[in-house]
MDAnalysis code that builds the backbone (N, CA, C; Angstrom):
import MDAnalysis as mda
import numpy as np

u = mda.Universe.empty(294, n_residues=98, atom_resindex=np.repeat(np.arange(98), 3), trajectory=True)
u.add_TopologyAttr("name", ["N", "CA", "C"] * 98)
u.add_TopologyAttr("resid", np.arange(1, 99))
u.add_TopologyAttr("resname", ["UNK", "UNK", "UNK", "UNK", "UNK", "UNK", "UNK", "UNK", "UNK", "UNK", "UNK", "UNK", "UNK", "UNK", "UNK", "UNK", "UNK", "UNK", "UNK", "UNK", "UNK", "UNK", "UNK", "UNK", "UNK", "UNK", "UNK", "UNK", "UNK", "UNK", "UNK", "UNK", "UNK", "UNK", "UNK", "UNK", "UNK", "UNK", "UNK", "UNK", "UNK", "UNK", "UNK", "UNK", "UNK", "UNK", "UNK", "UNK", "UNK", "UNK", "UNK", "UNK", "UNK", "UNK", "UNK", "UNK", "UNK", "UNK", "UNK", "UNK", "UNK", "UNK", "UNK", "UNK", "UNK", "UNK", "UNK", "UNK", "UNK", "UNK", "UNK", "UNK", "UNK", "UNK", "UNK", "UNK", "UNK", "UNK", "UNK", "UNK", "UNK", "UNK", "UNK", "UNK", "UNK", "UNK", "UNK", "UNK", "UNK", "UNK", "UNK", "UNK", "UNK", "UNK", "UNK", "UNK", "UNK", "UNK"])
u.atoms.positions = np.array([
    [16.917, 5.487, -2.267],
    [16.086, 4.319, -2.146],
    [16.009, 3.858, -0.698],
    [17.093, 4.322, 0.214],
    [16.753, 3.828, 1.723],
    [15.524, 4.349, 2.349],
    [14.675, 5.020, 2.056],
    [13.925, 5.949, 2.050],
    [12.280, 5.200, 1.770],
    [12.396, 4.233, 0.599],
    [11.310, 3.399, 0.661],
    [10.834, 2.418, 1.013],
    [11.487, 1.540, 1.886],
    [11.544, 0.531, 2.735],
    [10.833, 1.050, 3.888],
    [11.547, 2.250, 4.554],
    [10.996, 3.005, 5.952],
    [9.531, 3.369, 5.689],
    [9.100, 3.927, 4.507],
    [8.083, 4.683, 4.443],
    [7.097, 3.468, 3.883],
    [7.241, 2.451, 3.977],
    [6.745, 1.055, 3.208],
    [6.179, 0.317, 4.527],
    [7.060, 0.493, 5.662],
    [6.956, -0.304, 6.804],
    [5.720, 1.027, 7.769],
    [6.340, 2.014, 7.375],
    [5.460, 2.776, 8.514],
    [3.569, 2.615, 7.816],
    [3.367, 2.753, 6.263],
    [2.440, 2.620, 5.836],
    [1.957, 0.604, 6.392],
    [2.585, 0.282, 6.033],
    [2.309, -1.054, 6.420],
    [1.885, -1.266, 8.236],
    [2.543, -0.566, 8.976],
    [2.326, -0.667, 10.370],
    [0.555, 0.277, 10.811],
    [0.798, 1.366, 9.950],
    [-0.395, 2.107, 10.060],
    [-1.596, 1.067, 9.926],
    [-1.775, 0.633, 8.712],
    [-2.734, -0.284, 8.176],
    [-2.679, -1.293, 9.335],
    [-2.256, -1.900, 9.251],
    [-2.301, -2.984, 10.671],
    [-2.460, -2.457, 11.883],
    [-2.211, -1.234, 12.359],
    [-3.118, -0.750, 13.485],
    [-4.910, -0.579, 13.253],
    [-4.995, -0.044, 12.077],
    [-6.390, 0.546, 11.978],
    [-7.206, -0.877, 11.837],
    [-6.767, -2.196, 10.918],
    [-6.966, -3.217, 11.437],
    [-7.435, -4.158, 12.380],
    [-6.367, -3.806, 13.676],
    [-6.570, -4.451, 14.539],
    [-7.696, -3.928, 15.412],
    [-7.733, -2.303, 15.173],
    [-8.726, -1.526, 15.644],
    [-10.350, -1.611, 15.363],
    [-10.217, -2.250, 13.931],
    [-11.568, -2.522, 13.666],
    [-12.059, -4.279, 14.075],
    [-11.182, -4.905, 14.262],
    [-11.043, -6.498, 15.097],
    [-11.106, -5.719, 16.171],
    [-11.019, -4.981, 17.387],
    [-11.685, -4.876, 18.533],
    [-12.939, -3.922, 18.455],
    [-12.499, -3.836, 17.493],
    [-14.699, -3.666, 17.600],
    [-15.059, -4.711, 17.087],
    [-15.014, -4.492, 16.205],
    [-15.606, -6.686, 15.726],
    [-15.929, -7.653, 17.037],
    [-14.762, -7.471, 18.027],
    [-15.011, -8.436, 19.507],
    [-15.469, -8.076, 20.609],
    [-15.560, -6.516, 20.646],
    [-16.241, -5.993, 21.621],
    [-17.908, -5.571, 21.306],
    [-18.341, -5.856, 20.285],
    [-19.943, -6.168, 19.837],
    [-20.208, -7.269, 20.033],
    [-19.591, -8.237, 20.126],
    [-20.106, -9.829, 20.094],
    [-21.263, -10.105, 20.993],
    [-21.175, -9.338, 21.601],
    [-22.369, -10.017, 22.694],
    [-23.533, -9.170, 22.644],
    [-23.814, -7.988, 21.512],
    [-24.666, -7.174, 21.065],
    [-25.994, -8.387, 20.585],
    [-27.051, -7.906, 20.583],
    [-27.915, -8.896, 20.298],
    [-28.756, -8.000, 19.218],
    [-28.820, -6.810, 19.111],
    [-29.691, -6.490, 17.957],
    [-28.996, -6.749, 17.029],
    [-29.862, -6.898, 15.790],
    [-30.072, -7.244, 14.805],
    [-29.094, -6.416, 13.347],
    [-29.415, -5.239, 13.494],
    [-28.518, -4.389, 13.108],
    [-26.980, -4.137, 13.291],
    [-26.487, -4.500, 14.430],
    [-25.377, -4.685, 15.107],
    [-25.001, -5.653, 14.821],
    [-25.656, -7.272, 14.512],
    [-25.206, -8.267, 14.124],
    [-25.199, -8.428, 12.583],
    [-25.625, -7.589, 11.490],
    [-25.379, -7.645, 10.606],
    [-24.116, -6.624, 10.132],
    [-24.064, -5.429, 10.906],
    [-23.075, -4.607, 10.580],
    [-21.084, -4.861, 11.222],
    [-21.853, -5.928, 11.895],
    [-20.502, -6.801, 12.733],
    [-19.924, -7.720, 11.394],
    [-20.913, -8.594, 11.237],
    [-20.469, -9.790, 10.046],
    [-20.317, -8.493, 8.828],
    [-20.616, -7.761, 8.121],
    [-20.014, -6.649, 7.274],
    [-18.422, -6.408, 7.928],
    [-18.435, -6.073, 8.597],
    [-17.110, -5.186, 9.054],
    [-16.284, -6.658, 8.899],
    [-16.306, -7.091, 9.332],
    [-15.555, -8.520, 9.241],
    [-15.234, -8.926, 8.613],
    [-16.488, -9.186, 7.052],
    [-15.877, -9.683, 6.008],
    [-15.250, -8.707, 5.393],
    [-15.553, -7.571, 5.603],
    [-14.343, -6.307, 4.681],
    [-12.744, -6.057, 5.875],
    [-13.078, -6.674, 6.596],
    [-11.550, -6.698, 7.142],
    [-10.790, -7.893, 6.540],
    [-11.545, -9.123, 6.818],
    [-10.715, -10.218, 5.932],
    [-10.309, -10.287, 4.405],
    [-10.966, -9.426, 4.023],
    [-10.903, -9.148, 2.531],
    [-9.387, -8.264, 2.237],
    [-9.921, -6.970, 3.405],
    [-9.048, -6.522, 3.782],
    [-7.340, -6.554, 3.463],
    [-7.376, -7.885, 4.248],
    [-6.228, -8.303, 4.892],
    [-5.706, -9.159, 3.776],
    [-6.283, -9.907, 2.947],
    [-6.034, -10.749, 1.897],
    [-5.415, -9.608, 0.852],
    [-6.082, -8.417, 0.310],
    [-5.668, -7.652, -0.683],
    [-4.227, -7.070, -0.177],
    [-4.715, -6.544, 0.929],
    [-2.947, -6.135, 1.380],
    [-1.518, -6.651, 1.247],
    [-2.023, -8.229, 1.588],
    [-0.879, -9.059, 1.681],
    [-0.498, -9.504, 0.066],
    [-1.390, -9.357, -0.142],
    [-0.758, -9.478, -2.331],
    [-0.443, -8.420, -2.971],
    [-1.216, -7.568, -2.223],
    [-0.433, -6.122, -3.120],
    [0.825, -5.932, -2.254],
    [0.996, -5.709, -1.022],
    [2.555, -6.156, -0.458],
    [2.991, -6.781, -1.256],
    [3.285, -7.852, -1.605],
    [3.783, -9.153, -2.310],
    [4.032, -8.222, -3.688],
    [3.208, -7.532, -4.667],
    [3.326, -7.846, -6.203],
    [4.709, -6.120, -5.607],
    [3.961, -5.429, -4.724],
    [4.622, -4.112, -4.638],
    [6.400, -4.807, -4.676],
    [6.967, -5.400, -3.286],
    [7.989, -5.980, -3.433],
    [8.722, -6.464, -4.481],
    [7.952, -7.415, -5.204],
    [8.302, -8.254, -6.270],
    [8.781, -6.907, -7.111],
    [7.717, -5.859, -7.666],
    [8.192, -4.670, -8.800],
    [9.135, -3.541, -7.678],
    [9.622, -3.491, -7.229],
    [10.576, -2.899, -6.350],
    [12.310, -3.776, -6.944],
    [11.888, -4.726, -6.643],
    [13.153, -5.709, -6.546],
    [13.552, -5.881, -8.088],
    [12.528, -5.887, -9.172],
    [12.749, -6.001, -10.772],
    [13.233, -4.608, -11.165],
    [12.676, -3.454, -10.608],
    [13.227, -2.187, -11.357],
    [14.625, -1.728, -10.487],
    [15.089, -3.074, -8.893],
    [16.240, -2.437, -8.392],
    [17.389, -2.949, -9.667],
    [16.838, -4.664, -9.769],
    [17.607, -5.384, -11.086],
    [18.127, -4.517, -12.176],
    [16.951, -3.783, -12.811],
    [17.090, -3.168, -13.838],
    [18.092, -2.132, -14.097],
    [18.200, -1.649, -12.746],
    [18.713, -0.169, -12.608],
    [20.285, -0.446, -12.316],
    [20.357, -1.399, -11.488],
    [21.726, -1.808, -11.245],
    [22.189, -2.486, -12.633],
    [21.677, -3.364, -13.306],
    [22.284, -4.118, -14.901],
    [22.345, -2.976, -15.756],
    [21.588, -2.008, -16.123],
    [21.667, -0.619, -16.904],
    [21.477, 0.342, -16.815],
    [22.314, 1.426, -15.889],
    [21.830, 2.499, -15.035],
    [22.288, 2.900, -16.126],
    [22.368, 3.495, -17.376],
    [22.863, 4.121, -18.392],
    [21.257, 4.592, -18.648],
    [20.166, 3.654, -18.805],
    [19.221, 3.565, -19.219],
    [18.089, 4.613, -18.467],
    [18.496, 4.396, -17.318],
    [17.863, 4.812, -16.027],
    [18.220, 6.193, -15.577],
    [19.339, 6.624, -16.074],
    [19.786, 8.064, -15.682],
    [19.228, 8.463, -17.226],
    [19.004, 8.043, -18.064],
    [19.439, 8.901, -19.612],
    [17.274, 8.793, -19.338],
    [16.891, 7.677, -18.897],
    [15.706, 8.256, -18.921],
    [14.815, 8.970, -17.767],
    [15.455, 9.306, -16.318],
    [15.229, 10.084, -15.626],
    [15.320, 11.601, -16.159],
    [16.420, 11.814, -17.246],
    [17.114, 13.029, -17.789],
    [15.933, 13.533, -18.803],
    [15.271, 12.488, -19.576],
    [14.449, 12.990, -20.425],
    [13.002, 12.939, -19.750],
    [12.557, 12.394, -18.462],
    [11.487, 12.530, -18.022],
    [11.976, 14.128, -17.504],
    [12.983, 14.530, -16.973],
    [13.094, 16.139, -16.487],
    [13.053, 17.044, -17.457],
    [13.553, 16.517, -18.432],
    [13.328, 17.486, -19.363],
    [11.982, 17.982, -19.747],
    [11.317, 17.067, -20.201],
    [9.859, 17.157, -20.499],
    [8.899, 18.067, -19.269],
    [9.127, 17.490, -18.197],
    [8.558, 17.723, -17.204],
    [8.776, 19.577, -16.896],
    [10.201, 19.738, -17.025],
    [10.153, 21.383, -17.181],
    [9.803, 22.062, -18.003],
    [9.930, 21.356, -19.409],
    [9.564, 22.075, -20.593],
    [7.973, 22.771, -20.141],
    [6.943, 21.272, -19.906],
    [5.755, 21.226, -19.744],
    [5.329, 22.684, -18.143],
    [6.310, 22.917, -17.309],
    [5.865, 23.501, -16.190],
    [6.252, 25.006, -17.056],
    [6.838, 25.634, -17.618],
    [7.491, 26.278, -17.962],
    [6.641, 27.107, -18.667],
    [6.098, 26.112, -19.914],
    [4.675, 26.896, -20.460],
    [3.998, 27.978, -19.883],
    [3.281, 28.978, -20.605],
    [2.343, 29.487, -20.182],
    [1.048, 29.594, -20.479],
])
């Protein structure tokens, strides 16, 4: 599990570069005067703010179900190994086929 935090933050850092990348274009058009450019500016914009709103709640709900199945696993890892054991099972049975 140390493993998903790192790979949580680097996805999270990615996104917030490409972000900020599309906010300097957003500010380096501003002074564009056609018409086309000023509608495809206010587009980009509102799908960045939108953006940025969905991220930060799916961050949020992702955390929240991270932290309930760490609960879970630590109060009944009996549960959690016996059903990792039968998801492998299945899972080979199923590759195994021909």
């Amino acid at each position: 599990m140390a493993k998903t935090p790192d790979n949580f933050k680097q996805m999270s850092e990615e996104m917030q570069h490409i972000m900020d990348h599309a906010k300097a274009l957003v500010d380096a058009t501003s002074g564009e005067v056609d018409e086309r450019i000023k509608s495809a500016r206010a587009a980009l914009k509102e799908r960045l703010d939108s953006a940025k709103r969905e991220s930060s709640a799916l961050e949020d709900r992702l955390l929240d179900q991270v932290k309930v199945a760490d609960e879970f696993i630590h109060i009944k890892p009996y549960y959690a190994i016996g059903g990792t054991f039968v998801a492998g099972l299945f899972l080979g049975w199923f590759m195994s086929r021909k």
